[in-house]
DRENDO-196551 format. One record per residue (C-alpha): residue number from 1; residue in three letters; x, y, z. Coordinates in Angstrom, 2 decimals, padded with zeros to 5 digits. Last residue first. Layout:
# DRENDO-196551
   k   r      xx      yy      zz
 NUM ALA       X       Y       Z
...
***
This chain:
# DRENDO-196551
   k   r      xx      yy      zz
 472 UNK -027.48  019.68  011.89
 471 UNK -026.62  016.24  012.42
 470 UNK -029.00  013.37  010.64
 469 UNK -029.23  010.62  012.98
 468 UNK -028.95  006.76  012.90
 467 UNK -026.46  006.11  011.01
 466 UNK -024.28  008.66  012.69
 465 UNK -024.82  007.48  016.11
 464 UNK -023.25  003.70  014.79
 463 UNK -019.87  005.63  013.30
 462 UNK -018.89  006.67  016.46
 461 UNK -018.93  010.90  016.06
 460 UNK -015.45  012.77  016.30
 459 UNK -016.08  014.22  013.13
 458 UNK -019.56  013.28  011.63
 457 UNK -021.47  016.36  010.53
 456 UNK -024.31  016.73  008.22
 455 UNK -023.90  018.41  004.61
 454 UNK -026.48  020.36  002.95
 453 UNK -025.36  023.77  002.78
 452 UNK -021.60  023.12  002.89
 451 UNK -021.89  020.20  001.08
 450 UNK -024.48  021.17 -002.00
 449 UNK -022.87  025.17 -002.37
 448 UNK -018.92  024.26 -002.38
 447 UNK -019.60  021.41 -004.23
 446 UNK -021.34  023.43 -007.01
 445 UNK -019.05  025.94 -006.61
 444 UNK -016.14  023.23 -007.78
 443 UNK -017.58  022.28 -010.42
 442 UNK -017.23  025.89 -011.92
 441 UNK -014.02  026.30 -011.21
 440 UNK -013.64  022.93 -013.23
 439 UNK -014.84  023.62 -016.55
 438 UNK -012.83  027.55 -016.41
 437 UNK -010.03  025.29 -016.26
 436 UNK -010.44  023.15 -019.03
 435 UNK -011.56  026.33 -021.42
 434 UNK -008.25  027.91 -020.36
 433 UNK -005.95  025.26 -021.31
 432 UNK -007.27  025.25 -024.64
 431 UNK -010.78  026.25 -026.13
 430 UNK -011.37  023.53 -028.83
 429 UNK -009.21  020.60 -028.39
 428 UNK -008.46  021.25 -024.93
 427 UNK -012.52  021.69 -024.07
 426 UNK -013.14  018.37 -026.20
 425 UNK -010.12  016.51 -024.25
 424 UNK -011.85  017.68 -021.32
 423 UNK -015.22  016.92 -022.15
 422 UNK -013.90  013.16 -023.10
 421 UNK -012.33  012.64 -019.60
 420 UNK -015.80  014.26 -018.30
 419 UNK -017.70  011.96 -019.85
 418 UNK -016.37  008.96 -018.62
 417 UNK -015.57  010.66 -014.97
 416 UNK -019.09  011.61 -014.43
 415 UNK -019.73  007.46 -014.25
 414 UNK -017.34  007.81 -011.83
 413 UNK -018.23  010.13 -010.11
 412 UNK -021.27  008.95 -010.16
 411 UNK -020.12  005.44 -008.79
 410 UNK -018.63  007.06 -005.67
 409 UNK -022.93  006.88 -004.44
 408 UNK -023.67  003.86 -005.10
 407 UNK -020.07  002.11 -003.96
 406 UNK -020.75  004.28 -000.72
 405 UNK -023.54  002.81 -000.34
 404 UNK -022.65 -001.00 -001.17
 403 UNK -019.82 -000.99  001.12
 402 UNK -021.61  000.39  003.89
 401 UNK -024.97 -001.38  003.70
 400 UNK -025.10 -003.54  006.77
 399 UNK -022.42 -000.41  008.52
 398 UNK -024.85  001.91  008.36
 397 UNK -024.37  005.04  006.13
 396 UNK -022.47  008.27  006.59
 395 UNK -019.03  007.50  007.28
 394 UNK -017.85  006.43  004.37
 393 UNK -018.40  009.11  002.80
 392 UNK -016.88  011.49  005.13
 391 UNK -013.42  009.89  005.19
 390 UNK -012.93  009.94  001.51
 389 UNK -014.54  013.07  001.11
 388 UNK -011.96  014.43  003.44
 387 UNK -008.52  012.84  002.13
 386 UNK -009.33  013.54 -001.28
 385 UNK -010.27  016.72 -000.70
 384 UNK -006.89  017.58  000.66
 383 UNK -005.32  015.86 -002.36
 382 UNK -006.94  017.63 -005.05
 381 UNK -005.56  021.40 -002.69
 380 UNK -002.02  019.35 -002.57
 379 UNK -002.25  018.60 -006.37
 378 UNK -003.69  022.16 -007.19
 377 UNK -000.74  024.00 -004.98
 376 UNK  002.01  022.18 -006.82
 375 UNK  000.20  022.50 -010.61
 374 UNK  000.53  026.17 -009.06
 373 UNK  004.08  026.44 -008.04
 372 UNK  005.12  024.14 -011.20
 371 UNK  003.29  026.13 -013.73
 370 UNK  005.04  029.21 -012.20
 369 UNK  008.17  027.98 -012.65
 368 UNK  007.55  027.13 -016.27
 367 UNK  006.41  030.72 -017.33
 366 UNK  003.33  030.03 -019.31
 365 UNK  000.55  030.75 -017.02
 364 UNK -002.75  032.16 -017.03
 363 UNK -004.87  028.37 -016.81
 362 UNK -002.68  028.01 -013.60
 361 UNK -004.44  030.86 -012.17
 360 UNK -007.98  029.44 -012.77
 359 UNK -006.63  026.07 -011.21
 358 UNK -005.33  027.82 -008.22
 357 UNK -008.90  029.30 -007.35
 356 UNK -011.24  026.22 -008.29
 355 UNK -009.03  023.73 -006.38
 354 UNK -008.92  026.28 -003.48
 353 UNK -012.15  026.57 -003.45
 352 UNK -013.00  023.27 -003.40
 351 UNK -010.52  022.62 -000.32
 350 UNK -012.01  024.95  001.69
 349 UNK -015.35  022.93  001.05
 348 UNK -014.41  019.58  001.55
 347 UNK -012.31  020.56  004.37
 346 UNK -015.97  022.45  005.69
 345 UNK -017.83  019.25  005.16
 344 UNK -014.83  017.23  007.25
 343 UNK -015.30  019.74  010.35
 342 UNK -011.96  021.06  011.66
 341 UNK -010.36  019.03  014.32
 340 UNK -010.04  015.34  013.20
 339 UNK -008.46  016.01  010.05
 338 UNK -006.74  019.25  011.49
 337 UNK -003.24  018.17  012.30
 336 UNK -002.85  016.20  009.18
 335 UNK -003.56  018.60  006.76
 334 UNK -000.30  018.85  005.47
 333 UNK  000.24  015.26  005.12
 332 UNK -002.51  014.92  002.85
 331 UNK -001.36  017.31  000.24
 330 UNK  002.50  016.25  001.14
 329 UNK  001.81  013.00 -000.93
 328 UNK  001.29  014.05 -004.06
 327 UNK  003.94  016.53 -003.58
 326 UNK  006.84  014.25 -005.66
 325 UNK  003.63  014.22 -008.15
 324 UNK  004.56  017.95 -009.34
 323 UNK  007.87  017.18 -009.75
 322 UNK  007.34  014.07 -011.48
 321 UNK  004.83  016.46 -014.00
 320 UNK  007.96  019.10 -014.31
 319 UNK  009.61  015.79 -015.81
 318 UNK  007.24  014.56 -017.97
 317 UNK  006.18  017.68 -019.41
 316 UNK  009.96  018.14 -020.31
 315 UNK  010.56  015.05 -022.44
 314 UNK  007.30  015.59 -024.36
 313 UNK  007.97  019.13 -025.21
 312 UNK  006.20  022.43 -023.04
 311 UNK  003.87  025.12 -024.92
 310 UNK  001.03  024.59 -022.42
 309 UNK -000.53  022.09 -024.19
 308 UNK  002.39  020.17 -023.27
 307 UNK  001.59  021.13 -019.78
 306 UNK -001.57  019.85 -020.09
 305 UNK -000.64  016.82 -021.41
 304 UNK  001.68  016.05 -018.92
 303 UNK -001.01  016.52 -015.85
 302 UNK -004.43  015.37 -018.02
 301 UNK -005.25  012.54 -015.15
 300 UNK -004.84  014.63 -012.09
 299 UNK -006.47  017.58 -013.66
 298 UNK -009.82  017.33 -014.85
 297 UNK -009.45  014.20 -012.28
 296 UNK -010.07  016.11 -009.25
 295 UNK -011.79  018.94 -010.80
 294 UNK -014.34  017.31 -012.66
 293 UNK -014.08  014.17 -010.69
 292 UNK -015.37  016.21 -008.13
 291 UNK -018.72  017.40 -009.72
 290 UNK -020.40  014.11 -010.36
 289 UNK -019.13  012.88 -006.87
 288 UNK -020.82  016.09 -005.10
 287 UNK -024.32  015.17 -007.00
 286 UNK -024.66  011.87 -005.58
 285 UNK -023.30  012.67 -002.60
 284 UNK -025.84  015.27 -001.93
 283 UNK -028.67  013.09 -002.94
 282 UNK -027.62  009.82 -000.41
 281 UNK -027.15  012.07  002.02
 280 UNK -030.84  013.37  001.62
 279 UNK -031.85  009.71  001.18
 278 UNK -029.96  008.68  004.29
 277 UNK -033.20  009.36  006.76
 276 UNK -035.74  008.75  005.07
 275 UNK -035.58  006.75  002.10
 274 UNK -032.96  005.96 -000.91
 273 UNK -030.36  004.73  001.12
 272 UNK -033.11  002.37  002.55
 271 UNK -033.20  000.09 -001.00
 270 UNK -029.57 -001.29  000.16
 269 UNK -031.53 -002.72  002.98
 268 UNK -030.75 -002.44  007.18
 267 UNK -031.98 -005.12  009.83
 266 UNK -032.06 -003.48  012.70
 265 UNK -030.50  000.13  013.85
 264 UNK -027.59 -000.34  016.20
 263 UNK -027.79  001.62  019.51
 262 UNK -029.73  004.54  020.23
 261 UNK -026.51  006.55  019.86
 260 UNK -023.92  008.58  021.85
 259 UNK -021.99  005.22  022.34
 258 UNK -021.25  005.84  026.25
 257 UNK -017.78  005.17  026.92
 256 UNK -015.73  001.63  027.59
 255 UNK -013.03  002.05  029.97
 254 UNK -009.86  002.84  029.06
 253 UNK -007.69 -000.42  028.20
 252 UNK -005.60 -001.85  030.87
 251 UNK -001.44 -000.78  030.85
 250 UNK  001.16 -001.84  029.10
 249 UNK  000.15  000.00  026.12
 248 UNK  001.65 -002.77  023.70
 247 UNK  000.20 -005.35  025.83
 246 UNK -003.26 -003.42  025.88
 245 UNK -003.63 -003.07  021.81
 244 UNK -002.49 -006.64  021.21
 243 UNK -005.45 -007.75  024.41
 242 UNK -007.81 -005.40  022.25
 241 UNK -007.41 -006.97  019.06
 240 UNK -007.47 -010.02  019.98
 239 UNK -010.73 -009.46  021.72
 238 UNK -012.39 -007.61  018.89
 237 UNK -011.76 -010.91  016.86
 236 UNK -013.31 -013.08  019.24
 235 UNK -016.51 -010.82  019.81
 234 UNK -016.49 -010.50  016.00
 233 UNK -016.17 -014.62  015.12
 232 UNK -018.99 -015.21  018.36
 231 UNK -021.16 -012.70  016.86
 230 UNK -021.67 -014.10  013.04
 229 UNK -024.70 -011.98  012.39
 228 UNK -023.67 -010.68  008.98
 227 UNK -023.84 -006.64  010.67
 226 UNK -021.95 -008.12  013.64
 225 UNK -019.32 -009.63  011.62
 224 UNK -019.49 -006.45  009.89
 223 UNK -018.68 -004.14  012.70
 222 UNK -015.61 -006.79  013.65
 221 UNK -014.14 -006.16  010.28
 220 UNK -011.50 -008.82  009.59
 219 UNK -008.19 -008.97  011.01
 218 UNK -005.71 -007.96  008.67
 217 UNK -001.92 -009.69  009.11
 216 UNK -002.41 -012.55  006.43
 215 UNK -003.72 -010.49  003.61
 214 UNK -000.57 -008.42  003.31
 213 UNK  001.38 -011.28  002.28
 212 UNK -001.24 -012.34 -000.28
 211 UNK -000.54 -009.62 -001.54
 210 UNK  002.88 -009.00 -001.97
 209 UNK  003.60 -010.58 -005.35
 208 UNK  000.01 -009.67 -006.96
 207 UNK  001.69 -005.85 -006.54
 206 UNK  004.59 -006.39 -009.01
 205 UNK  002.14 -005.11 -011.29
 204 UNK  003.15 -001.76 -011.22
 203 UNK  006.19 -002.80 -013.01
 202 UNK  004.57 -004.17 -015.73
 201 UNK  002.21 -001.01 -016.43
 200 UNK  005.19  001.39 -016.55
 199 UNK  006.86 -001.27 -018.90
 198 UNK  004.25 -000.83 -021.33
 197 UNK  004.71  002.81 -021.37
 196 UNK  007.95  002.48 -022.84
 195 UNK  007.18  000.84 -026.30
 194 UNK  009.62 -002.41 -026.49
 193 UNK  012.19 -002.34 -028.63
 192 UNK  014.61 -003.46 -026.08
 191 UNK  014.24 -000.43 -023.89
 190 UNK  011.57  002.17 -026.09
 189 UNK  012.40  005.92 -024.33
 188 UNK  010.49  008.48 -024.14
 187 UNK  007.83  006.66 -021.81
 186 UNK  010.69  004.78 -019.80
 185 UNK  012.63  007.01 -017.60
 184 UNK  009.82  010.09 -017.09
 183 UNK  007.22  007.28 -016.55
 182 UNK  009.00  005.57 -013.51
 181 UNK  009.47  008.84 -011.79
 180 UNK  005.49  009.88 -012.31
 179 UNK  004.92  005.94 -011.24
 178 UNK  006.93  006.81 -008.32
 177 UNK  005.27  010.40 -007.58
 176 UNK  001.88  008.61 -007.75
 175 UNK  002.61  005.80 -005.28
 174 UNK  003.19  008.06 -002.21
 173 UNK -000.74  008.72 -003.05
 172 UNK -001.47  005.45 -000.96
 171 UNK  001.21  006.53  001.93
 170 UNK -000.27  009.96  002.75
 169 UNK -003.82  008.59  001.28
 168 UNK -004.13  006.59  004.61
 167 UNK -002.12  008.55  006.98
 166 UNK -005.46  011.23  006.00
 165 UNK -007.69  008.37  006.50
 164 UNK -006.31  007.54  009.89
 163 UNK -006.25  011.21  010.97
 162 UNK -009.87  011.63  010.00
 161 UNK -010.74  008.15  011.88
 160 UNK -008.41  009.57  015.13
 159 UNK -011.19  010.08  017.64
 158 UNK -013.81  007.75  015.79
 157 UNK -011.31  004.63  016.63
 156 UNK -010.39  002.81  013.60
 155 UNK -011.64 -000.55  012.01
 154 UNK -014.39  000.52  010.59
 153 UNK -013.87  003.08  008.74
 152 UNK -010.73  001.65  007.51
 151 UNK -012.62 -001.14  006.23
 150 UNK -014.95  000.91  004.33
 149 UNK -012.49  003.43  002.30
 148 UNK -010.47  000.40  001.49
 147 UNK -013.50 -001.75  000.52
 146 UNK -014.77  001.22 -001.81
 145 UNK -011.75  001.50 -003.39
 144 UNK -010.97 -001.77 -004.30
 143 UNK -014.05 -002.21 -005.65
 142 UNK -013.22  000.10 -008.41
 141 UNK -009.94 -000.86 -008.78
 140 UNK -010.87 -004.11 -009.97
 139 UNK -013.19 -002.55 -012.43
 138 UNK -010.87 -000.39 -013.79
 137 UNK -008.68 -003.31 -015.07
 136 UNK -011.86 -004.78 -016.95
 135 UNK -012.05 -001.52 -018.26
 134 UNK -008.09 -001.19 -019.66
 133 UNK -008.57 -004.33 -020.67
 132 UNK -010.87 -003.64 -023.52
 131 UNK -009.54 -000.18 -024.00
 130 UNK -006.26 -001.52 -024.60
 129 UNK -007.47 -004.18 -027.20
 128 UNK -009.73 -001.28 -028.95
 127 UNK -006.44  000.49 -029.06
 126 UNK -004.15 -002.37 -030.72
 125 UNK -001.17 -004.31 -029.80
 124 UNK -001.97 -005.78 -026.29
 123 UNK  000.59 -006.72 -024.25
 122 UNK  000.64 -003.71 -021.50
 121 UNK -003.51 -004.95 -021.32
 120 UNK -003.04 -008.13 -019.91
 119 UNK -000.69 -007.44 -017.17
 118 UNK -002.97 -004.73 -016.19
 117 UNK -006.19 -007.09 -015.94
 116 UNK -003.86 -009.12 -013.74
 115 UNK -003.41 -006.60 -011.38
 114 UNK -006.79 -005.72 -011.48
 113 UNK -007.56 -008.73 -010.07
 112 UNK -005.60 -009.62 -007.68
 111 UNK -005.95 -006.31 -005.73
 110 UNK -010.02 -006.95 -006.36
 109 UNK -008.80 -010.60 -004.71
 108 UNK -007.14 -009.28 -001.43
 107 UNK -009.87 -006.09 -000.45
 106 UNK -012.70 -008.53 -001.53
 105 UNK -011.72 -011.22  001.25
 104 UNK -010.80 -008.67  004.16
 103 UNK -013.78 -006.46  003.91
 102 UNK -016.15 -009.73  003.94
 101 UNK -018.24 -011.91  001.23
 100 UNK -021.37 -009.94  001.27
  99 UNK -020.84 -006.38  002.50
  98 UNK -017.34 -006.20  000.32
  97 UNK -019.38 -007.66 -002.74
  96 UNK -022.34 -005.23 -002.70
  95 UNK -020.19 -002.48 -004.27
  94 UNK -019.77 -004.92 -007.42
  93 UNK -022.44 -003.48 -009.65
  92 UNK -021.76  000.38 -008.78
  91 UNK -018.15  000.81 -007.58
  90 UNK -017.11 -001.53 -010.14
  89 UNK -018.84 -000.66 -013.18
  88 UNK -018.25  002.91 -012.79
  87 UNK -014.49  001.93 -012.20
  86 UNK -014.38  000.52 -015.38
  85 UNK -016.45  002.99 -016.91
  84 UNK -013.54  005.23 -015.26
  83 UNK -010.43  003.25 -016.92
  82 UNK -012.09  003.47 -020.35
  81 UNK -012.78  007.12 -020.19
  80 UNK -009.20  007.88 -019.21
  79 UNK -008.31  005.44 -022.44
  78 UNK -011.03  007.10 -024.80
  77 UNK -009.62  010.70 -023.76
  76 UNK -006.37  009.69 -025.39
  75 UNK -008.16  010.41 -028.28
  74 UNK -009.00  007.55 -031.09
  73 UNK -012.47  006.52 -029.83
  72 UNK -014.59  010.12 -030.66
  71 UNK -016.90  011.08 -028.41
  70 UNK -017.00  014.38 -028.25
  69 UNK -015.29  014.65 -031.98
  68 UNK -011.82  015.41 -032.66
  67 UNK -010.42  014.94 -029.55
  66 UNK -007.24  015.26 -028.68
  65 UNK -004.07  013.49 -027.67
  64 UNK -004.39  010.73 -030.72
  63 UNK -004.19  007.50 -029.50
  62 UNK -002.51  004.29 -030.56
  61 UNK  000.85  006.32 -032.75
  60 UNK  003.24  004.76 -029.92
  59 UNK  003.67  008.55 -029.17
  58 UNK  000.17  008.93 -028.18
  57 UNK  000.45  006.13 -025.85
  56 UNK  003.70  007.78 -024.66
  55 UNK  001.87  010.99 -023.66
  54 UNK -000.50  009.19 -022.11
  53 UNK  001.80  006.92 -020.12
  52 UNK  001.65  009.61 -016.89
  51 UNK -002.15  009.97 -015.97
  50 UNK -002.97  006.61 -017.27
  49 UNK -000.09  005.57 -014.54
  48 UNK -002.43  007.09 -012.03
  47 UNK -005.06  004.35 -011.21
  46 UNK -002.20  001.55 -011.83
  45 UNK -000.27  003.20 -008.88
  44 UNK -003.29  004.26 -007.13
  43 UNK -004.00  000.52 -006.69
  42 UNK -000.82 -000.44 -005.90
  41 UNK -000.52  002.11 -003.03
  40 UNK -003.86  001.32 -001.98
  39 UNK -002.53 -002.48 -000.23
  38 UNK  000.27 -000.73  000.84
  37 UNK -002.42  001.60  002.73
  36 UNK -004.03 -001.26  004.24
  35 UNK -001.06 -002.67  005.76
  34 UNK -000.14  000.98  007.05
  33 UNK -003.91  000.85  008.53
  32 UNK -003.53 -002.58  009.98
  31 UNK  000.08 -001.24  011.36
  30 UNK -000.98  001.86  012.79
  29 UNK -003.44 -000.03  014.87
  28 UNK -000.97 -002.31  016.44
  27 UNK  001.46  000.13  016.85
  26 UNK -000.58  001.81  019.21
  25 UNK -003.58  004.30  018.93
  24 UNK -005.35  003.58  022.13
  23 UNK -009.12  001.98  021.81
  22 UNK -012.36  003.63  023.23
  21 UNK -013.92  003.57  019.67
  20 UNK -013.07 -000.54  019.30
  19 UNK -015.02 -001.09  022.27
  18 UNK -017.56  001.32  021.84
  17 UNK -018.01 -000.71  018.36
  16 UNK -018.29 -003.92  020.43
  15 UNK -020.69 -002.74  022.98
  14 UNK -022.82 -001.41  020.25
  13 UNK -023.03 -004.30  018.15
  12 UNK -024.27 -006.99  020.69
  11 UNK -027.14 -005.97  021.55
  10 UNK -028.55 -005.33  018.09
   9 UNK -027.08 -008.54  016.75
   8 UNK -028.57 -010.93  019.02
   7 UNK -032.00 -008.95  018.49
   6 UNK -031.63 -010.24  014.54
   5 UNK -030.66 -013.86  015.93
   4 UNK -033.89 -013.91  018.00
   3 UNK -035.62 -012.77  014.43
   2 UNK -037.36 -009.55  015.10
   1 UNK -041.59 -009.83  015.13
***
């Protein structure tokens, strides 16, 4: 027999969801998700710095930019690998946190805490101190990630979610060409005697300043109010946000629409992820996130040293690499107009093989224009996935379990991110720039075979019909 609070919920949740579905897209909305994305900007500031201080960590005489051995401590590939089995950790043991304590709550102190883990580790004198903190930074992020991903999920109306997201990683991945910027001043350089990429990693952590500013003007999640049971605190926070929404409209709301569901499920467990019908979702994402990183971060993080690799100096790796980043941004951008018109499995998909494609030519390049044109084209192509798996993940599982799914099933990438950091320093080390590449074409036709044959859809869908069925 269901708990009278239990049927409470049920009723209640699918009014309020088609409430927040039927919503304009006013200032009011912009501005949580702008809010939200300032929030991301720090985190893919500290995310992407070990992208652009590894060349001065190996300068510093700490790491070594190869590997000698697969896993061998002493390569840079030990400090990538260190900031994903932070992640790992975060994604996978901490996912639960945004479901229990709130959206709102874990997205202000995991922004708290990896600052601090960063402030921490830009003292620290030795590698095996780096490392250290260097994980316990990564698992701040980690959680981070999943709440943003979740909360903006939730909070947007299913007609514009794929733009949302893709606004979303416009303004979050603004941070990359800044820290890119940042690193070409300082990592050559040692202001004060003090090693350069240490003050990339001080900068960034300007970001415990602002938060608790940003905090203040994010409702909570009305869809997990519902999913905790506390139905008076979502009704009155769905209210606010509609009678902000209708002043700045000047005009009453649209009328509330059908939900195109059978309504809320009941109670939902972690353990149902694994069981009819999310397990085949579950499965798919599983093995997508364990080939992404590959090509994602198989180039993202190994930028400079790539190009170095490539027959470029220091000084000049670091500068074609802030070009590069300037277009970190543009990726998403670019693909604004479609996010909520082409299917997000195929975006996945398009985007794989263009990932796969431009990094294979890149691999064939030594003229320095060229490198630029295609380390262009792979950024925008990373950045276009980005922007869809992002949106599609967090879209497939109930909102009682959100969070902690998609924290499940991100995890593997970044538990595919440890090794992988080391693989590529192994494959630079021992086949060049070629080997790398030749890595991540094929990862990406693996993702281009599991999503496009396996994936369901979700785009223009309210987020409570697809929990509840599997599209064909």
């Amino acid at each position: 027999m269901t708990p009278a609070g239990e049927t409470a919920t049920r009723e209640q949740a699918t009014p309020i969801g088609a409430r927040l579905d039927r919503l304009p897209t006013t200032r009011y909305l912009w501005k949580i998700l702008l809010l939200l994305s300032l929030g991301g900007c720090f985190e893919f500031y500290d995310l992407f710095l070990m992208t652009y201080i590894g060349p001065g960590l190996t300068r510093s005489g700490l790491f070594s930019s190869g590997s000698a051995s697969f896993f061998g401590l002493t390569g840079l590939a030990s400090f990538v690998s260190a900031t994903f089995a932070g992640l790992f950790i975060g994604t996978l043991a901490f996912g639960f946190a945004a479901d229990k304590f709130g959206r709102r709550t874990v997205f202000t102190y995991s922004l708290l805490w990896y600052t601090a883990g960063s402030i921490v580790m830009a003292f620290r004198l030795s590698a095996p101190g780096i490392l250290l903190w260097r994980l316990i930074t990564g698992v701040g992020i980690g959680v981070e990630l999943v709440t943003i991903d979740t909360y903006i999920a939730e909070l947007m109306p299913k007609e514009i979610r794929g733009r949302a997201f893709t606004v979303n990683q416009v303004v979050q991945f603004s941070a990359i060409p800044v820290v890119a910027l940042i690193s070409w001043i300082f990592v050559p350089r040692s202001p004060f005697g003090v090693d350069g990429w240490r003050c990339v990693v001080l900068i960034g952590s300007v970001a415990a300043v602002f938060v608790w500013f940003i905090r203040r003007s994010l409702p909570e999640s009305p869809r997990w109010l519902i999913a905790r049971g506390r139905l008076s605190e979502a009704e009155r926070t769905v209210a606010e946000i509609e009678e902000r929404v209708a002043a700045e409209l000047g005009s009453k709301l649209p009328a509330i629409g059908p939900e195109n569901s059978l309504g809320p499920s009941t109670s939902v467990k972690f353990v149902q992820i694994f069981r009819s019908p999310y397990v085949g979702r579950t499965v798919m994402l599983m093995v997508f996130h364990l080939a992404q990183t590959i090509g994602y971060y198989g180039f993202a993080s190994w930028v400079p040293t790539l190009l170095i690799a490539a027959g470029l100096h220091t000084t000049a790796s670091l500068q074609y690499s802030f070009i590069i980043a300037v277009f970190a941004p543009i990726g998403p951008l670019l693909v604004y107009g479609i996010a909520d018109k082409l299917e997000r499995k195929w975006q996945i998909v398009w985007s794989s093989i263009c990932i796969g494609g431009f990094g294979l030519l890149f691999a064939h390049q030594k003229e320095p224009a060229w490198l630029i044109v295609l380390g262009i084209l792979l950024t925008c192509s990373n950045n276009w996935l980005s922007v869809a798996f992002h949106t599609y993940q967090a879209e497939l599982f109930p909102t009682q379990v959100r969070a902690q799914a998609v924290g499940f099933v991100y995890s593997w990438s970044r538990f595919s991110a440890i090794f992988t950091s080391l693989m590529i320093g192994f494959f630079l080390q021992h086949s060049g720039v070629r080997g790398v590449f030749a890595f991540i074409a094929g990862s990406m036709l693996l993702i281009v075979f599991v999503i496009g044959a396996f994936g369901p859809r979700t785009r223009g869908l309210a987020l409570e019909s697809i929990s509840h069925w599997l599209v064909d």
